[in-house]
N, C-alpha and C positions, 0 to 999 in steps of 0.2 A: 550443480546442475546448471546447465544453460537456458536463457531463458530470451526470447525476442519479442519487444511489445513494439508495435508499430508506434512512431511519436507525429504532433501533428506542429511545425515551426510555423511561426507568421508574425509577419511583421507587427510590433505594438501600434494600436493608432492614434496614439497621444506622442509617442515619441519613436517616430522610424529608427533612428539607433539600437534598439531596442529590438531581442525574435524572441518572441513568446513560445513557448514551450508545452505539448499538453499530451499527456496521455488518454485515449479516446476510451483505452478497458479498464484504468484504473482512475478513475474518477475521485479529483481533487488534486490529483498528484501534477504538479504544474512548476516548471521553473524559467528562467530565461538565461540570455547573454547577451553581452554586447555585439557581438559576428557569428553569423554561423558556425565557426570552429569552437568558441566559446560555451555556445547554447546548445551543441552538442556533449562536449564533455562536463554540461551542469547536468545535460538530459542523463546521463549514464551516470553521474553521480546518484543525484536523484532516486533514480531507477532503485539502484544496487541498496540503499538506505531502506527504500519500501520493501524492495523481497526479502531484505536480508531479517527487517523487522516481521514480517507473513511466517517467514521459517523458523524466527523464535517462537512464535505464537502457536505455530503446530506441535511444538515440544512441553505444550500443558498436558501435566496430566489428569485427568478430571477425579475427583474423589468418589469413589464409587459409593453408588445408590444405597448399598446395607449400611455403608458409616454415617452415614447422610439421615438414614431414617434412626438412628437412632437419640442424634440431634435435637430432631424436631419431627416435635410426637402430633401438632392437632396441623398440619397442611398435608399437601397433596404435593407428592413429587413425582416426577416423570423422567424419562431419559430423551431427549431429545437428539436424533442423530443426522448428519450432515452427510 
């Protein structure tokens, strides 16, 4: 699947050699490079690490609720869906 997140570059202001790297939807996800050519293909590195780990994360599959209660007998369980 293809995927496009807007990136936000700017210069470090401890060291202008330095273009900081940030994604504004996925929050935390931040890298840099020495020149614009650089800090874009750590962006797209970056990038592709995060989705690539999201798309593993969608292939859990959850233990259903009947094997679950039969585990544990004195709580309360719920399903909770996204």
């Amino acid at each position: 699947m293809k995927y496009t997140f807007p990136a936000v570059l700017m210069k470090d202001q401890y060291n202008e050699s330095v273009i900081n790297v940030s994604f504004p939807d996925l929050l935390g996800v931040n890298t840099f490079g020495s020149n614009r050519e650089e800090a874009l293909f750590m962006a797209k590195d970056v990038l592709q690490s995060v989705l690539t780990e999201i798309e593993e994360l969608r292939k859990i599959t959850p233990t259903p609720i009947e094997k679950l209660q039969e585990l544990f007998e004195d709580v309360v369980l719920v399903e909770v869906t996204l």
